[in-house]
C-alpha atoms as one frame of an Amber mdcrd trajectory, in Angstrom:
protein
 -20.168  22.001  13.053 -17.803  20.958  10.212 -15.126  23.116   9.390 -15.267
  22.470   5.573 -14.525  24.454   2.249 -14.823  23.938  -1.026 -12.645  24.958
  -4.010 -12.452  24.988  -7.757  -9.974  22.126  -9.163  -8.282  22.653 -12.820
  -8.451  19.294 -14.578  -6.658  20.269 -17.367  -4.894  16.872 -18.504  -1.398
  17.304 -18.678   0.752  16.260 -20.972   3.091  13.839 -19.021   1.993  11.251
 -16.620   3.673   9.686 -14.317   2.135   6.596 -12.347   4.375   3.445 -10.111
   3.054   0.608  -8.227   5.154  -1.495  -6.009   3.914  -5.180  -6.530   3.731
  -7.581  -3.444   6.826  -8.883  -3.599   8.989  -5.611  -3.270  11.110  -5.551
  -0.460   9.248  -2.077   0.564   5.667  -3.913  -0.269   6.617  -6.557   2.115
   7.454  -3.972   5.097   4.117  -2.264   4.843   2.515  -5.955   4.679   4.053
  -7.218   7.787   3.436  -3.670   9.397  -0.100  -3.729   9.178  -0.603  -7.612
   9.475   1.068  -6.856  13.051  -1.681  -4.416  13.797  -4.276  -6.043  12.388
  -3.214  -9.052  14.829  -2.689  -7.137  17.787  -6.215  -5.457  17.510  -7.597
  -9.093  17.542  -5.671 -10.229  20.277  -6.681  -7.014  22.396 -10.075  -7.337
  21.185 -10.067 -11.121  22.310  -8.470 -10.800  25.637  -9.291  -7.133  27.079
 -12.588  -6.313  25.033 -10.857  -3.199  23.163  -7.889  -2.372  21.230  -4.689
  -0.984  22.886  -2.583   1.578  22.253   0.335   0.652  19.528   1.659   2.024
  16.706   4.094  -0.299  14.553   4.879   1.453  11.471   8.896   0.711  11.542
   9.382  -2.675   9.559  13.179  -2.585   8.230  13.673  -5.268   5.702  17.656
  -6.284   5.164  18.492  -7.883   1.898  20.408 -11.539   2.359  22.887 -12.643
  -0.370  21.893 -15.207  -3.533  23.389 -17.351  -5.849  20.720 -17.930  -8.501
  20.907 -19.840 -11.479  19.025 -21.434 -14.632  17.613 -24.653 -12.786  18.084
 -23.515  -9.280  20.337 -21.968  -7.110  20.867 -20.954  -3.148  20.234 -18.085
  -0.706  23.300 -18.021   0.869  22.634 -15.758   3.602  19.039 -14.941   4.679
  16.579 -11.731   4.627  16.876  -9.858   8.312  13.721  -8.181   8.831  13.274
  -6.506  11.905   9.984  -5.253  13.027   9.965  -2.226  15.506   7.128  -0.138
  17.003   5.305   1.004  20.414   2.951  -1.958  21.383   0.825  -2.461  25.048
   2.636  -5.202  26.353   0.629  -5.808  29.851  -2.552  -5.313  31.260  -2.462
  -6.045  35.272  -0.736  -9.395  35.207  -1.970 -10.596  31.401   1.222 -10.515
  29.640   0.787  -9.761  25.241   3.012 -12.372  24.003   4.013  -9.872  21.585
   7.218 -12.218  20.106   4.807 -15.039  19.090   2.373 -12.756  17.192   4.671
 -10.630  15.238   7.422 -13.545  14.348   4.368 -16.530  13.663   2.384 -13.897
  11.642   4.963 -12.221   9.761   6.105 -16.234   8.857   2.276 -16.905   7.992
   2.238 -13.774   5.588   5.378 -14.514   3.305   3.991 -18.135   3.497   0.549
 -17.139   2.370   1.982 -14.540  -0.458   5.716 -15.316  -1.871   5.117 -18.705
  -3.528   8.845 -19.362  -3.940  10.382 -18.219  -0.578  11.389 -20.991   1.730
  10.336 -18.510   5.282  12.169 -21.046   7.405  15.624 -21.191   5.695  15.155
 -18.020   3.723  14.041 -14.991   6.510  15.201 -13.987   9.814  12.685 -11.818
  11.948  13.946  -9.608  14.842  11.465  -7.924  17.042  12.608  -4.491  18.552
   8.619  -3.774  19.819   8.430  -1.426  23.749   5.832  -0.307  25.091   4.323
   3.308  24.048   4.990   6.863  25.968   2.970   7.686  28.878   1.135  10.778
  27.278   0.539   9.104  24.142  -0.819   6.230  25.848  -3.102   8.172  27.837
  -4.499  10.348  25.155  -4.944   7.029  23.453  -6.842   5.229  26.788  -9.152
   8.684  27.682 -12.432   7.597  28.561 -14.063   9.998  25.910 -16.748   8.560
  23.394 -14.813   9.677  20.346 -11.162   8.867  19.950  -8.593  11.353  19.993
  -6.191  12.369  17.389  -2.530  10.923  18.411  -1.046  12.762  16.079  -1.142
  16.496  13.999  -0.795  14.921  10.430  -2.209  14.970   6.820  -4.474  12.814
   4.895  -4.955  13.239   1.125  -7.511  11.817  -1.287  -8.220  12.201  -4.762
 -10.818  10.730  -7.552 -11.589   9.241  -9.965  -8.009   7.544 -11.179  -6.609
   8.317 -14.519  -7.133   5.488 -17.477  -2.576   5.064 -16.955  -3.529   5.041
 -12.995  -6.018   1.934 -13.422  -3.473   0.299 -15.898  -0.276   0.479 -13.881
  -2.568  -1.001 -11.160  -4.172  -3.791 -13.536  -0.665  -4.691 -14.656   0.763
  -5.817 -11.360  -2.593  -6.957  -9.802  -2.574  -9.540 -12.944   0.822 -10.456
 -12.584   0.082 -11.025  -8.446  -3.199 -12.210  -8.906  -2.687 -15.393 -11.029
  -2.381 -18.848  -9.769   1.384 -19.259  -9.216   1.704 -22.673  -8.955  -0.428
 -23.131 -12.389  -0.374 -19.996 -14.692   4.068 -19.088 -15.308   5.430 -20.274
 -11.840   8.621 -18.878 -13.175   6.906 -15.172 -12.734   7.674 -13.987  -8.865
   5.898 -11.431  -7.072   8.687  -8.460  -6.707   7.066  -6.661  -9.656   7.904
  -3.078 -10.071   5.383  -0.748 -12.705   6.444   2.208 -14.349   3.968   4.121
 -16.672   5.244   7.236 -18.458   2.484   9.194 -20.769   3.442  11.657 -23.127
   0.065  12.780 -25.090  -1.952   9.819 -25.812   1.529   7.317 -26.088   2.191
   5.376 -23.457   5.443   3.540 -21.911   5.176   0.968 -19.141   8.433  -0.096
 -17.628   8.102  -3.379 -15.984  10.284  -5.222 -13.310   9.575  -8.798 -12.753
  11.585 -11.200 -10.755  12.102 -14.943 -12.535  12.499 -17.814 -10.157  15.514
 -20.135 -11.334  14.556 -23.438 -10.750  11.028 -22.897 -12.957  13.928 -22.178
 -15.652  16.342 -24.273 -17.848  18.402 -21.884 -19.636  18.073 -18.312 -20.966
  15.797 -19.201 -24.211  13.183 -20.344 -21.174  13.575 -17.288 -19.343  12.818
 -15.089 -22.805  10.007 -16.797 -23.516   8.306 -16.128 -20.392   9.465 -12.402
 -20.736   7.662 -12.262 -23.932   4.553 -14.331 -22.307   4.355 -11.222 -20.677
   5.532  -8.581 -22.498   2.090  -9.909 -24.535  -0.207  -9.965 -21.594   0.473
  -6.573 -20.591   0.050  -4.898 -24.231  -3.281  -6.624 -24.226  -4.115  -5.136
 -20.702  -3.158  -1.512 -22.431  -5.306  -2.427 -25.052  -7.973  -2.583 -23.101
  -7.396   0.312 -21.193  -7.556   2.391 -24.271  -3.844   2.713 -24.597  -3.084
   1.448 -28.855   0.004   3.147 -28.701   1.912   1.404 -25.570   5.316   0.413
 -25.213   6.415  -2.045 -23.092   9.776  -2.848 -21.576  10.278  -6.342 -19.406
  13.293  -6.603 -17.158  14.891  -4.072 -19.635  18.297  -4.073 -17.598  18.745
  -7.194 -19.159  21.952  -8.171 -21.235  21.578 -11.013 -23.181  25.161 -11.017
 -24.679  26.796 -11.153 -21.126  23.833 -13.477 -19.572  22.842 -11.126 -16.627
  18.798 -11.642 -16.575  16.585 -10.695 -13.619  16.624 -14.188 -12.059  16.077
 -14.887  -8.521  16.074 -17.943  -5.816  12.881 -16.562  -4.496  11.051 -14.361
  -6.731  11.853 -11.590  -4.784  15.303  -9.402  -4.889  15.157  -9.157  -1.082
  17.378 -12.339  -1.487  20.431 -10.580  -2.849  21.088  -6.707  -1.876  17.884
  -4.781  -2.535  16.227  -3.404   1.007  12.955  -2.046   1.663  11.192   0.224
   4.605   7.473   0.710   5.880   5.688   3.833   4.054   8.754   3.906   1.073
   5.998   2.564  -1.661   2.696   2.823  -2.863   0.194   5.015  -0.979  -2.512
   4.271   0.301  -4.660   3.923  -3.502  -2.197   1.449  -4.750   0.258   3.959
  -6.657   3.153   6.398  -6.598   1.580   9.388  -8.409   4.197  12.172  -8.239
   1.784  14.463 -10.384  -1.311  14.174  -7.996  -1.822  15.150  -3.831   0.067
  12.466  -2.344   0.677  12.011   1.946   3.958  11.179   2.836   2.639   8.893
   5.688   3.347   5.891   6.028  -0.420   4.243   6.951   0.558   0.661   7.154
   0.588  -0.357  10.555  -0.467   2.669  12.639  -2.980   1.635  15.052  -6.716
   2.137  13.296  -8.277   3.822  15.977  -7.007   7.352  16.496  -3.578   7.481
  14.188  -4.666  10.173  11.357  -1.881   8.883   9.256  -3.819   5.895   8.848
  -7.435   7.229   9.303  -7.249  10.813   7.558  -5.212   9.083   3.993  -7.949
   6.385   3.752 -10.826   8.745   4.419  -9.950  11.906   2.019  -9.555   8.911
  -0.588 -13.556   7.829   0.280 -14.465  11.506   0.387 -13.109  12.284  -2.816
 -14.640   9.198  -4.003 -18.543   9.100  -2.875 -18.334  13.004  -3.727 -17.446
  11.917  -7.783 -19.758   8.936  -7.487 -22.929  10.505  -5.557 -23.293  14.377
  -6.047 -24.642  15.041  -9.326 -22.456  17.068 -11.723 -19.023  16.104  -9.915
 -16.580  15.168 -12.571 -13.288  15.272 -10.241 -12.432  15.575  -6.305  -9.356
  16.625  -4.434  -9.426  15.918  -0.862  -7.018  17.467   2.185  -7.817  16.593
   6.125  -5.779  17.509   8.764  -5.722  16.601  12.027  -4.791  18.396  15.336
  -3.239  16.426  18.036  -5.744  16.188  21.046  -8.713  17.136  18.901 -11.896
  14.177  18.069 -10.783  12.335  15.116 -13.999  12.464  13.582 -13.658  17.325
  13.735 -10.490  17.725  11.580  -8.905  21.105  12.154  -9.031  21.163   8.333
 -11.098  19.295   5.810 -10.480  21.178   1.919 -12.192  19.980  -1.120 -11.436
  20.875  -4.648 -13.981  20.136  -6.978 -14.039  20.013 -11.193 -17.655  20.399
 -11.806 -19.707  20.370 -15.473 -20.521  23.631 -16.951 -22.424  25.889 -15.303
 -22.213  24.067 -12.542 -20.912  26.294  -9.188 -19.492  24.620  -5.819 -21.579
  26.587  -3.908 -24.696  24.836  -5.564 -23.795  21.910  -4.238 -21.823  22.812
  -1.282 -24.358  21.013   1.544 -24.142  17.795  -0.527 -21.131  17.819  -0.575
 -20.596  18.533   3.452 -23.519  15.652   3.719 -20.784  13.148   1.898 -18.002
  14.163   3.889 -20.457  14.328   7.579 -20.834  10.491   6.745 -17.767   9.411
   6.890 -16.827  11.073   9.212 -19.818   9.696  11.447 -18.819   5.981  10.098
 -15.431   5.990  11.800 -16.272   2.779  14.484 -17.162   0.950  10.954 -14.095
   1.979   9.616 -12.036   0.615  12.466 -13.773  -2.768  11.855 -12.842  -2.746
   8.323  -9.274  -2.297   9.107  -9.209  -4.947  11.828 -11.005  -6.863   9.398
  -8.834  -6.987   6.576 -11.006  -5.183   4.574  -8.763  -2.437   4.057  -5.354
  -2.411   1.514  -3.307   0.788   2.348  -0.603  -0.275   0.310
């Protein structure tokens, strides 16, 4: 039997907003990447060689920042970006040895190749591995021979719906900027994009960070105009998100008068003395969003099978979701799961739902299809497994 309730949510809008997004080229961003792209090609390995996936959890990247010298036309890296990945992995099964080196280096190299346009991963990036194997209990809670995985862990998983208009901006604004051709549409832009969106009433102020590469760059008149390229782009974005009143701010450290501009070798300010961490950025929705239910897991690279920091964050989010989209008369959801080490990962100890209904409306009206949403997902979890093995799933 699910252990559910179902509370009243106040969605009284307030009057600040507060909403961040991490683009793909933050140092932090590039942790959780490499994180989960570790998982994701461990599972396929242990799916290809032993039928199942083993137990690992690597959630531990640790990006370094190297040292730079950019400059209008292009400049160096003078020392290089130390990432170190670290985590509990399976390394051996019987005598089949996981040649754990050659899948975390090569496809941590094939991920900054695939997604930093202007990053050189040979001369540019050193990666350590500091991977061992799991401990014996965890390991054997993972490998029990039960039809429904366990929970490894007693953690939290938080979901809410349906995002603000600012929420859907701030993620439009750096999913533009990322999501363009780079080699066509402003090659100068880089992917370390940082998105700040402040609301105050119906005014709105986004504070954007974006790295220019150098050598797409002849002098500082270049480098304005492609400020103001975007500076454009992004007012018509708020525009369109209902936002007339917008400010926007590009690179606004800036001094023009002492020529100290947000240019980079690489597009990303890994290169010269910013660092980053696995789970120190967006959640698992895209966003920072100090004002709403936020986990402080860090999903990206927990193993997809029984880690609840992974599992619980991405299902609360669908829960909230399909309960706004699908039950008749749900304007807003709040979800809360949490798990008990030990316990099936599919009976949380705790699953809590907050609910802003129309008028008239009660939670107890609609209480069973509500449970019905939440007994789905829950039921779904081999899919959802899949998915993240797949791909299918951003939790950054």
């Amino acid at each position: 039997m699910l252990a559910l309730t179902i509370a009243d949510l106040t969605t009284a809008e307030d009057a600040i907003e507060v909403v961040e997004r991490k683009g793909l080229g933050h140092p932090d961003t590039i942790c959780d990447a490499l994180a989960e792209t570790l998982s994701r090609n461990l599972c396929g390995f242990y799916l290809q060689r032993f039928g199942r996936i083993l137990h690992h959890n690597v959630d531990k990247a640790l990006l370094c920042g190297g040292c730079s010298t950019p400059s209008f036309g292009g400049g160096t890296v003078d020392a290089p970006i130390a990432i170190y990945l670290a985590g509990r992995v399976t390394l051996q099964i019987d005598k089949n040895v996981v040649p754990i080196n050659e899948i975390a280096i090569e496809g941590s190299r094939s991920w900054l190749r695939s997604n930093l346009h202007a990053l050189d991963v040979e001369r540019h990036v050193q990666i350590r591995t500091l991977l061992r194997p799991g401990s014996p209990d965890l390991k054997a809670l993972f490998s029990r021979d039960d039809r429904t995985p366990r929970a490894n862990d007693t953690s939290i998983g938080v979901g809410y719906a349906p995002l603000s208009a600012l929420e859907r901006l701030v993620l439009a604004v750096e999913r533009y900027i990322n999501g363009r051709d780079r080699t066509r549409d402003h090659p100068a832009w880089g992917e370390d994009v940082k998105v700040m969106g402040v609301r105050q009433g119906k005014s709105v102020l986004l504070t954007v960070a974006c790295a220019m590469i150098d050598r797409h760059l002849a002098n500082a008149d270049e480098y304005m105009r492609e400020k103001s390229a975007l500076s454009d782009r992004v007012q018509e974005l708020a525009q369109g998100h209902g936002f007339d009143k917008c400010e926007v701010g590009i690179n606004t450290a800036d001094a023009v008068r002492s020529a100290t501009f947000f240019v980079t070798v690489t597009g990303t300010s890994a290169e010269a003395g910013d660092d980053g961490e696995v789970g120190r950025g967006n959640r698992v929705n895209g966003l920072i969003t100090p004002f709403r239910p936020m986990s402080l897991e860090a999903a990206a690279g927990k193993n997809p099978v029984s880690h609840i920091g992974k599992i619980y964050n991405i299902l609360a989010q669908r829960i909230a979701e399909d309960t706004v989209n699908l039950v008749p008369g749900v304007n807003a959801a709040h979800c809360l799961m949490v798990s008990r080490i030990g316990d099936p990962v599919n009976r949380p100890s705790v699953l809590h739902i907050k609910l802003s209904t129309r008028k008239g409306l009660r939670v107890a009206d609609i209480h069973q299809h509500v449970a019905g949403v939440a007994e789905a997902h829950l039921d779904q979890l081999t899919s959802l497994v899949a998915e993240f093995v797949d791909g299918a799933i951003t939790v950054f």
